[in-house]
N, C-alpha and C positions, 0 to 999 in steps of 0.2 A: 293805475296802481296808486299814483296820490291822491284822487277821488274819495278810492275806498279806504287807504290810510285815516284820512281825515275823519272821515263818517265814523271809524273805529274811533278816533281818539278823541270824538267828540264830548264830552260827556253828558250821559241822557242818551247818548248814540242809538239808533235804532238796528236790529239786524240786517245784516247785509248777507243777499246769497248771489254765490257767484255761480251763472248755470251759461252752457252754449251747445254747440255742437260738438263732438269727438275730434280733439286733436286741437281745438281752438285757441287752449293755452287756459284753461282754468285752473289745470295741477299746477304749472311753472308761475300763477299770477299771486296764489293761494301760498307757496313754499317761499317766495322772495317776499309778499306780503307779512309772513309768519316772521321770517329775519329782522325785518324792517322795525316791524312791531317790538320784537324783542327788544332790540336796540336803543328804542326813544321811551319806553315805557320804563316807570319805575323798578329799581334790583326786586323788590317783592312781587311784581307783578304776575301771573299764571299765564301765561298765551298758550292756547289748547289748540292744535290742529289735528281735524280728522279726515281725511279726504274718502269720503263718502265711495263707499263701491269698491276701494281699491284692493282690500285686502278680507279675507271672512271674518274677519275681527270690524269690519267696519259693513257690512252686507247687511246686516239686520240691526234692528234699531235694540233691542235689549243690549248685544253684545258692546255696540258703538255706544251707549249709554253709562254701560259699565265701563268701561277703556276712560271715557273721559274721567267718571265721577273718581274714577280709581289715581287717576294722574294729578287729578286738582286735591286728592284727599292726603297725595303723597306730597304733593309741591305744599301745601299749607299745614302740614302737620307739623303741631308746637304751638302755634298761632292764636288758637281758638280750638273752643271744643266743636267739633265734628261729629257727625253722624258715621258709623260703620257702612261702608259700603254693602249691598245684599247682593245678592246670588243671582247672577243674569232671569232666572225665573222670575225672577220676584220683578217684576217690571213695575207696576205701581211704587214701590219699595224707592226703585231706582229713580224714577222722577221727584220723588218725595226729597230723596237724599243729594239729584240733581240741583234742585230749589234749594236746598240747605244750604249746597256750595258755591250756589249766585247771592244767595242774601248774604253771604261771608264778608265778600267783596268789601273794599274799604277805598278811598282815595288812595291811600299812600299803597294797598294791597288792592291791586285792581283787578281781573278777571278777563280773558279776552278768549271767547271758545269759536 
């Protein structure tokens, strides 16, 4: 867990995925991770967790796409202008509007998905 804390809080940090076998402890490593991070990271900061597979809002990537961009558009709204979230169809849309809400990111406003 302080491994991949660190690598998070690195800045310039590169992505980190956490994969094993069923049961191995990737949900409980990913939820105390998510806390951790809350914690030591700046009051503005966004920390997104999506735990991939677990629920039909996270099964397909359109839907798990729109869930984040919608959580970072609600957490940062006032902040900067933002792009409207699009319509889980609209996938191209949603990547475009994803990118929008990584380039937002700021030092003191960080991002953590």
């Amino acid at each position: 867990q302080e491994r991949v804390r660190q690598r998070v809080l690195n800045p310039g940090g590169t992505a980190v995925v956490v994969h094993g076998e069923s049961g191995s402890g990737k949900t409980s490593l990913m939820c105390k991770l998510a806390v951790t991070l809350r914690q030591c990271m700046p009051q503005q900061a966004s920390v997104v967790v999506r735990l991939c597979g677990t629920t039909p809002l996270s099964s397909s990537a359109s839907e798990l796409l729109w869930g984040v961009c919608t959580q970072l558009a609600k957490a940062r709204k006032g902040r900067q202008e933002l792009p409207d979230v699009p319509q889980t169809s609209d996938f191209e849309g949603l990547v475009e509007c994803f990118r929008a809400m990584l380039d937002s990111a700021t030092e003191a406003a960080p991002i953590v998905v």
